[in-house]
C-alpha positions in Angstrom: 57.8 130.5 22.8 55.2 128.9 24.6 55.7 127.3 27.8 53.5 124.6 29.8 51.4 125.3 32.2 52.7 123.2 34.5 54.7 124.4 38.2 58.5 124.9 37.2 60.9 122.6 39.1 63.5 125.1 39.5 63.4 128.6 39.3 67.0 130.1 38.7 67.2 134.4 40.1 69.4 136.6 37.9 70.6 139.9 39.4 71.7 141.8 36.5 73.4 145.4 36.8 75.1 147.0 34.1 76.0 143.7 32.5 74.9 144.0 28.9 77.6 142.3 27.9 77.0 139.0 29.5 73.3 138.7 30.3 72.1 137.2 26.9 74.7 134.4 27.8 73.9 134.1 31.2 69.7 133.7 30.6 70.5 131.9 27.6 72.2 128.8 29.9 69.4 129.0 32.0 66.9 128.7 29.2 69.1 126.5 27.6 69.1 123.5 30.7 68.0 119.7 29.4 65.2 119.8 31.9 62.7 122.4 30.2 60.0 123.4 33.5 62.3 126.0 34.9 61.3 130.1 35.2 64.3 132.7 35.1 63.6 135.3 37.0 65.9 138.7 35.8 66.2 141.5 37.9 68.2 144.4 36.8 69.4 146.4 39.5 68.9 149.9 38.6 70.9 149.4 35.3 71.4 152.6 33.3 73.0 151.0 30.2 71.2 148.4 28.0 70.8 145.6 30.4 67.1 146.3 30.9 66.2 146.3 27.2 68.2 143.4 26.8 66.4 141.2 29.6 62.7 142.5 27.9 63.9 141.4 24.5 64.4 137.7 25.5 60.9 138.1 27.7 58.9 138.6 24.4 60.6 135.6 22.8 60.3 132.9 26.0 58.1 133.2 28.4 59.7 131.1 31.0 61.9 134.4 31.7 60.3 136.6 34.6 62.0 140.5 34.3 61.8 142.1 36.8 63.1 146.4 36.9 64.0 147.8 40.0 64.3 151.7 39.9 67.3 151.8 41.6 70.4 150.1 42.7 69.9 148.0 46.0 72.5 145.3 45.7 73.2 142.0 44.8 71.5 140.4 47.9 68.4 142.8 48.2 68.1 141.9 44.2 67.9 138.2 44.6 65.6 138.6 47.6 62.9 140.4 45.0 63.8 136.8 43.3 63.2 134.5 46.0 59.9 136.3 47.1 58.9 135.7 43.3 60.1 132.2 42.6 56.7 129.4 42.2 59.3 126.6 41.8 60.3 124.1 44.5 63.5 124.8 44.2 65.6 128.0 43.6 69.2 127.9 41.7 71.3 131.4 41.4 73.2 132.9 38.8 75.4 135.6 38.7 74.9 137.8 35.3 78.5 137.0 34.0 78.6 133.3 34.7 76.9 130.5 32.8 75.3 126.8 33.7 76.4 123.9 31.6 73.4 122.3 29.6 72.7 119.3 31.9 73.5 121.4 35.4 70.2 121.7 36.8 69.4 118.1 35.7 72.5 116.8 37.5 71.3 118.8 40.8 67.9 118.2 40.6 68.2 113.8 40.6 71.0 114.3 43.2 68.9 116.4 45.7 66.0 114.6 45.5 67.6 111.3 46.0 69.2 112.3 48.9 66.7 113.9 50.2 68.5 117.4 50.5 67.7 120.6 51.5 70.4 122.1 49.5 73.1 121.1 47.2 76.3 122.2 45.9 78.3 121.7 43.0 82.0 122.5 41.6 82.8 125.2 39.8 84.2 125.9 36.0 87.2 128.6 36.6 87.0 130.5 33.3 89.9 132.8 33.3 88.4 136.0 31.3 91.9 137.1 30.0 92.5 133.5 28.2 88.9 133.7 27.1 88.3 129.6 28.1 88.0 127.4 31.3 91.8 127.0 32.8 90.6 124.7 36.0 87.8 122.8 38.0 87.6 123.0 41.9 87.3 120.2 43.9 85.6 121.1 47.4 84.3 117.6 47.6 84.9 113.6 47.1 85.6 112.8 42.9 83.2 110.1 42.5 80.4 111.1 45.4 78.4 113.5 47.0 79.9 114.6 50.4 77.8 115.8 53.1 78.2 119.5 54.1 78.7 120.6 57.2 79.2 124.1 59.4 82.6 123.4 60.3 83.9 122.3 56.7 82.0 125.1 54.9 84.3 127.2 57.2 87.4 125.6 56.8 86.8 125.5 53.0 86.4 129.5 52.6 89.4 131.0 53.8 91.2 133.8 52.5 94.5 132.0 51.8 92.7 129.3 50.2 92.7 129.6 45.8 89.3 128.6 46.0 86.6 129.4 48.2 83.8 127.5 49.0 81.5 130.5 49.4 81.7 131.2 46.0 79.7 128.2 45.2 76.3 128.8 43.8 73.9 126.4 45.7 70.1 124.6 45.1 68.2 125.0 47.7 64.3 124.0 48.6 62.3 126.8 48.4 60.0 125.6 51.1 63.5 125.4 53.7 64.4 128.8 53.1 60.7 130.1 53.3 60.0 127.7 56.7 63.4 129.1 58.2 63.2 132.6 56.8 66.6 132.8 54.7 67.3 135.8 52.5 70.2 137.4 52.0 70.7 140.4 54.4 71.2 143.5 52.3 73.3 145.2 54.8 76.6 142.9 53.3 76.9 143.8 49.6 80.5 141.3 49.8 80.8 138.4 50.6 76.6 137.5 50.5 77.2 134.1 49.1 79.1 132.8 52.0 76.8 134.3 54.4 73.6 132.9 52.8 75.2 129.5 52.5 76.1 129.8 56.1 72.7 130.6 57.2 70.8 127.9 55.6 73.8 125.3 57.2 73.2 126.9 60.8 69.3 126.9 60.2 70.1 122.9 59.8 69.8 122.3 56.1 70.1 119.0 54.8 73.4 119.7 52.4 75.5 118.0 50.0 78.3 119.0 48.0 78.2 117.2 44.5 81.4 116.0 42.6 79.8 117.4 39.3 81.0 121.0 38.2 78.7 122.6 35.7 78.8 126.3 37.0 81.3 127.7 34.9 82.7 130.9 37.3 84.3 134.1 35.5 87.4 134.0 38.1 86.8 138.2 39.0 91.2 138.1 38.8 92.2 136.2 35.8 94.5 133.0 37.1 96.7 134.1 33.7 97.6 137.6 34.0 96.0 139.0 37.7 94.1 141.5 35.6 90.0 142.2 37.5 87.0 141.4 35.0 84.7 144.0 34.0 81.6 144.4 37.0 84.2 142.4 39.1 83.8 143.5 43.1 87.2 141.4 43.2 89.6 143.4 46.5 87.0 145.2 47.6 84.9 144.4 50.7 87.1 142.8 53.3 85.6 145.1 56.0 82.2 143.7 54.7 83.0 139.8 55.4 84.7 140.3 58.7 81.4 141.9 59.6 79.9 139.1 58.2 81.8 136.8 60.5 81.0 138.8 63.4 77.8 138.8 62.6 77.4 134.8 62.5 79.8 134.1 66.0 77.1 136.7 67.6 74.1 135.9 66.0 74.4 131.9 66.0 76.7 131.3 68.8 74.9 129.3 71.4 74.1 127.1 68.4 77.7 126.4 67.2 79.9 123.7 68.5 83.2 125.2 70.1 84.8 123.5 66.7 82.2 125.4 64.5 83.2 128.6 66.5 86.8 128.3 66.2 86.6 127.6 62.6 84.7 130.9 61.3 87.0 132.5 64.2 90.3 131.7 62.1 88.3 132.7 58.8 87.3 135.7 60.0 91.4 136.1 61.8 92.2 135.1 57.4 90.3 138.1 56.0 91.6 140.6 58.3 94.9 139.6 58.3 94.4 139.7 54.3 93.1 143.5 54.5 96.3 144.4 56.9 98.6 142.5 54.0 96.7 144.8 51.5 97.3 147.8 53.8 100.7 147.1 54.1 101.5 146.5 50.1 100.0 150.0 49.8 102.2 151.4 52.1 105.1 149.9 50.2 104.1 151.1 46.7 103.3 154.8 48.2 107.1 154.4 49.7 105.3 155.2 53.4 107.7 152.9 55.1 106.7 154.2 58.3 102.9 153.0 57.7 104.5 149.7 56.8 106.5 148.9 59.5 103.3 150.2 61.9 101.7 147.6 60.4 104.5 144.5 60.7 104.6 146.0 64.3 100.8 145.3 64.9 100.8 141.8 62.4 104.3 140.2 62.5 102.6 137.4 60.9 101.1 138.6 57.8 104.5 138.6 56.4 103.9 135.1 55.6 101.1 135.7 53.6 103.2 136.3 50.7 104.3 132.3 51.2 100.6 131.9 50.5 100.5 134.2 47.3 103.3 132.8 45.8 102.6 129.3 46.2 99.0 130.1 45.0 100.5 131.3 42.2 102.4 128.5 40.7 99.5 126.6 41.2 97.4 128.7 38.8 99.8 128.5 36.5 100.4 124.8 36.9 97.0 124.6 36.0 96.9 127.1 33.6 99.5 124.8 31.7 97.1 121.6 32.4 94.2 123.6 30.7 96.5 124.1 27.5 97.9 120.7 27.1 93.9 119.4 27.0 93.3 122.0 24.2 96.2 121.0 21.9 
């Protein structure tokens, strides 16, 4: 297919590694999006099963798609940086290779950011739960009816470990010229948790942000809301270690900057995810029936016992809106 000549609005970056399952869908959205000047730029990650092929086939049919073939596997974060060095388009949207854009996402995002002058917009997610094979929920991070301005502090309140939802999860818009003036990539060193920490960044760097009250990213939950079971490619309980580096990272890197609010709030998330791996730690201890190793661990964190208060109240919300989803359906 022939595409105009003309400088793409928005370029959307693709890391794609062993998912050829899920990429045609995943391009397809992007192609697929009511405004038509976009590039999608593909880069497969060192795939060894058909992903490659896949990607190359769709090239030859639209030429707005960009592949790109790395020779190995660098990460998720080193593979969108090979996509933000490439992108022509004012703007830069990500998508992950299992997820999917609603038809009028991109649209949506585009009017809002430049009517409000942004730097960087957000929107709500879809929650698809992969066992139940449909949407069972839509977050709400901001106001219903307007967009809410984004700030350091509130992005760290809103992605905490105990939370259902986390805000870094969220796949933002952003000008290209910000991140390229401010020199924003995502670091490589963090293959976890590199959404929050990119989204972080460009907030610290001073980016004009706004969360929207649309939600056309429709987000494979990585631990179905229906039966706990982990999708396929899914990094889901892995990297905790990872995101408290994160954390450290920002409180060192950006702390003269912060206000003492700002720095007590990614203080307590970063207390959240290590008090998260110790709960971990200790429900391993309690299935391997190492009750010393346990009670070491209650000794050391008497107060991760409540996170099971969390858990379970988490819980009855998914399936609260699990049975919400079902009643639409009927």
């Amino acid at each position: 297919m022939a595409f105009a000549s003309r400088r793409p609005d928005v370029s959307v970056i693709i890391p794609a590694y062993h998912c050829e399952a899920t990429i045609e869908k995943a391009v397809s959205s992007a192609l697929g999006q009511s405004i038509r000047a976009i590039e999608v730029i593909v880069i497969d990650d060192g795939s060894r099963d058909r992903t490659p092929q896949i990607v190359a086939e769709l090239a030859q049919v639209d030429d707005r798609i960009v592949p790109i073939a790395l020779p190995e596997n660098v990460g998720v974060g080193a593979a969108r940086n090979v996509g933000l060095a490439k992108a022509s388009s004012a703007w830069v949207a990500v998508l992950d290779a299992d997820d999917w854009f609603q038809p009028d996402r991109l649209r949506t995002m585009l009017a809002a950011a430049e009517r409000l002058d942004a730097d960087l917009v957000c929107d709500n997610l879809r929650v698809f739960d992969h066992a139940l094979r449909h949407v069972v929920g839509v977050t709400r991070f901001g106001a219903r009816r307007s967009a809410t301005p984004l700030a350091v502090r509130r992005m760290f309140e809103l992605d905490h470990a105990f939370r259902r939802h986390n805000l870094g999860f969220t796949k933002p818009m952003v000008r290209t010229e910000f991140l390229r003036r401010e020199g924003i990539t995502y670091d490589p060193r963090f293959r976890v948790g590199e959404d929050f920490l990119f989204l972080a960044e460009a907030l610290l760097h001073g980016a004009r942000a706004f969360m929207l009250p649309s939600a056309d990213y429709v987000y494979v939950h990585r631990i179905a809301p229906s039966t706990r079971t982990v999708a396929p490619n899914s990094r889901a309980g892995t990297g905790f270690a990872d995101i408290c580096r994160s954390c450290a990272y920002l409180l060192g890197k950006y702390w003269r900057g912060m206000s003492r609010r700002e720095r007590r709030a990614l203080a307590r998330k970063r207390k959240s995810i290590s008090d998260w791996l110790a709960y971990m730690n200790l429900l391993a201890a309690l299935r391997n029936k190492d009750f010393r190793q346990a009670i070491s661990i209650l000794k050391r964190r008497p107060t991760i016992a409540a996170i099971k208060i969390y858990t379970t109240r988490n819980r009855i919300l998914d399936l609260m809106m699990i049975g919400r989803a079902r009643m639409r359906r009927r």
